[in-house]
N, C-alpha and C positions, 0 to 999 in steps of 0.2 A: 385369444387375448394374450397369452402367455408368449406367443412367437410372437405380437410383434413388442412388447417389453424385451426382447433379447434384441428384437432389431434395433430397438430404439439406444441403448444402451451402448451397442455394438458402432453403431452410429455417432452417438456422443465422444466415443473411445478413438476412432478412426477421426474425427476433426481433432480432439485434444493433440492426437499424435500427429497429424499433419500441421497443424497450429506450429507444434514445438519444434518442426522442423523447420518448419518455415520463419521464426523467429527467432532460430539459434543461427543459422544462415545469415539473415538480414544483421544480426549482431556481427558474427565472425566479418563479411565482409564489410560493413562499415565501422569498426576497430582497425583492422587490418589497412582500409583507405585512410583513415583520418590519423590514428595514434602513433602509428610511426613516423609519420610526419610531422606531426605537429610536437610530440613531447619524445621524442624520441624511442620510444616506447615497442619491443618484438613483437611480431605479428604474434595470433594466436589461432587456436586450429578448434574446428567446430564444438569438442567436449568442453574446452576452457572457453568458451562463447555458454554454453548452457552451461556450466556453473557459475558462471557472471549472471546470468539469469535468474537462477536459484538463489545466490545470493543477495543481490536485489533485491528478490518480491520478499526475502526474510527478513533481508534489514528496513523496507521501507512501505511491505503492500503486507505479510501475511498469508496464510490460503486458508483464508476462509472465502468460501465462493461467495459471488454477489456485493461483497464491499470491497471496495475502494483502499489503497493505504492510509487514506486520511477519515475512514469513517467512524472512528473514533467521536470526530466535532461535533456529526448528530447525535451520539449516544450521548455525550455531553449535555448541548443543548437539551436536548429532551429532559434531561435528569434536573440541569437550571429550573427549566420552568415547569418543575415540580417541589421544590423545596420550595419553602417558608422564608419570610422576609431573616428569617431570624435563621437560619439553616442558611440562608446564603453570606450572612455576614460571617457567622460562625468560619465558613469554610476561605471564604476571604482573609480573614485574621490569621486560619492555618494557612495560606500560601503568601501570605504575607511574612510570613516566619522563615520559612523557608527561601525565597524569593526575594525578599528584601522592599521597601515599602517602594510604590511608587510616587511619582511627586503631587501626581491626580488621580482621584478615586475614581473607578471604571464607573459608568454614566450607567445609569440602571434602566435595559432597554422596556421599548417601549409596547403594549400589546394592545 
């Protein structure tokens, strides 16, 4: 049982690390074909390809496995349609403050 939880693991480790080669690659070469061309922009060499990458998933996806950068929306959603008619306006009135009113009140969906 124990061998194959190390295989398995070892296995998951040898894709991540083939993955990140293979997507630091595919980055380097299409920067290098597109950005000097188009915006004038110097080529770049496969490490500053993998930290465009890590920068990326920081600014826009996270590492948390299994969601998305935008999986926030569900967590959202799900918390909406657990408040109170009175908890949702509450929270409306605070981003209303913040955000500035809009010219029509969001349509209260439908279940």
């Amino acid at each position: 049982m124990r061998g194959r939880r190390i295989f398995r693991v070892l296995k998951v480790v040898a894709i991540v690390i083939v993955a990140f080669a293979v997507f630091g690659f595919v980055v380097t070469h299409l920067w290098n074909y597109l950005m000097p061309g188009l915006f004038g922009l110097h080529a770049i060499t496969f490490w500053q390809a993998v930290g465009l990458m890590v920068l990326g998933r920081l600014l826009f996806g996270g590492f948390r496995p299994g969601r998305g950068g935008f999986g926030w929306r569900g967590e959202m959603k799900r918390r909406w349609e657990q408040m109170t008619p009175e908890e949702r306006e509450k929270f409306r009135e605070g981003m209303r403050g913040r955000c500035g009113q809009r010219s029509t009140p969001a349509p209260e969906p439908n279940h």
